[in-house]
C-alpha positions as CSV (number, residue, x, y, z in Angstrom):
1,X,15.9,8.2,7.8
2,X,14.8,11.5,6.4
3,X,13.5,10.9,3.4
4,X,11.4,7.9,1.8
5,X,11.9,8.4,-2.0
6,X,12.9,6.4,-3.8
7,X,16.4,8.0,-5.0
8,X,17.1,7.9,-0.9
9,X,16.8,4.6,-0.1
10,X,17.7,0.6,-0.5
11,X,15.3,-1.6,-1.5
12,X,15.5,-3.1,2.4
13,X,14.1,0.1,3.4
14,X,11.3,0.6,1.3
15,X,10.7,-3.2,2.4
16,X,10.5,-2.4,5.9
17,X,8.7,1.4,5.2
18,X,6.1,-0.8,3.9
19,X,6.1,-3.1,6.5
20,X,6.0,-0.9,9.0
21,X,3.0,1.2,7.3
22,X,0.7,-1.6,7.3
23,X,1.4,-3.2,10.0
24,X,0.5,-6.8,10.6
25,X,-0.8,-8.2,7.6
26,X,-1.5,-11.6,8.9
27,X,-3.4,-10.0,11.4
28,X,-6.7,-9.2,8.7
29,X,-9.9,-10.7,9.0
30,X,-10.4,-11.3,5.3
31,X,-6.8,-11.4,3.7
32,X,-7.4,-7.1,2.4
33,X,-4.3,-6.3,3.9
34,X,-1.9,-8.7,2.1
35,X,-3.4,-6.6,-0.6
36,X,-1.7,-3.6,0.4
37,X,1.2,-5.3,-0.1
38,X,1.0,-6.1,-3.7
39,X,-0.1,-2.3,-3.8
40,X,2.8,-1.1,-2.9
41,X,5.3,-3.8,-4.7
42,X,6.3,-0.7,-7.1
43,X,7.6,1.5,-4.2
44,X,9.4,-1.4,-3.1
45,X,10.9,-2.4,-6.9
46,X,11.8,1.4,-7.0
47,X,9.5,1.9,-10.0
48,X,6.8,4.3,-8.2
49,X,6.8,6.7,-5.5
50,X,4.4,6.3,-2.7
51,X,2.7,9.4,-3.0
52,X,2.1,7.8,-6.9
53,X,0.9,5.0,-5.9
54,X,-2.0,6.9,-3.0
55,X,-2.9,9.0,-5.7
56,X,-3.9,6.3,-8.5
57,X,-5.5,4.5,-5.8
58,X,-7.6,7.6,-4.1
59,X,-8.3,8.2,-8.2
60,X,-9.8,5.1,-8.7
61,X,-11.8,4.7,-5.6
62,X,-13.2,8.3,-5.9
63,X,-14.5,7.3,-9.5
64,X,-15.2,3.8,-9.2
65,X,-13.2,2.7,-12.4
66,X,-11.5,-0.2,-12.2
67,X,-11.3,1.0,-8.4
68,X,-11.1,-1.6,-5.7
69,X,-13.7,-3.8,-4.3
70,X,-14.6,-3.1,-0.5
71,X,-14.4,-6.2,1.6
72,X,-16.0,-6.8,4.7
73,X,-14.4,-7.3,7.2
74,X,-17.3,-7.5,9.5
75,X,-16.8,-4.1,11.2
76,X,-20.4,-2.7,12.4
77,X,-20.2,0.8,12.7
């Protein structure tokens, strides 16, 4: 596959690009990852583009409104 917009692939792809991103979501501590999931649901409906999708989240994170809420997962750096 060349390209992951949208306008170049099924909705079975963009399933599996997804799936393949994250990785194995029942493998999270704390349930985040099946979070990811739902993140990306537009990308998989064909409604947003990935790089859409990072930006409004790196947007809202960087500015803290309506961002997300960091979970711990117990991770000690």
């Amino acid at each position: 596959m060349d390209s992951i917009l949208i306008k170049d692939t099924t909705r079975e792809q963009r399933e599996q690009i997804v799936a393949e991103s994250i990785g194995n979501i029942n493998g999270s501590c704390d349930g985040c990852m099946s979070g990811l999931v739902d993140m990306y649901q537009d990308y998989i409906d064909g409604k947003k583009e990935i790089r859409d999708i990072n930006m409004e989240f790196r947007a809202h994170y960087e500015s803290g409104v309506e961002g997300p809420e960091k979970a711990d997962c117990g991770y000690k750096y």
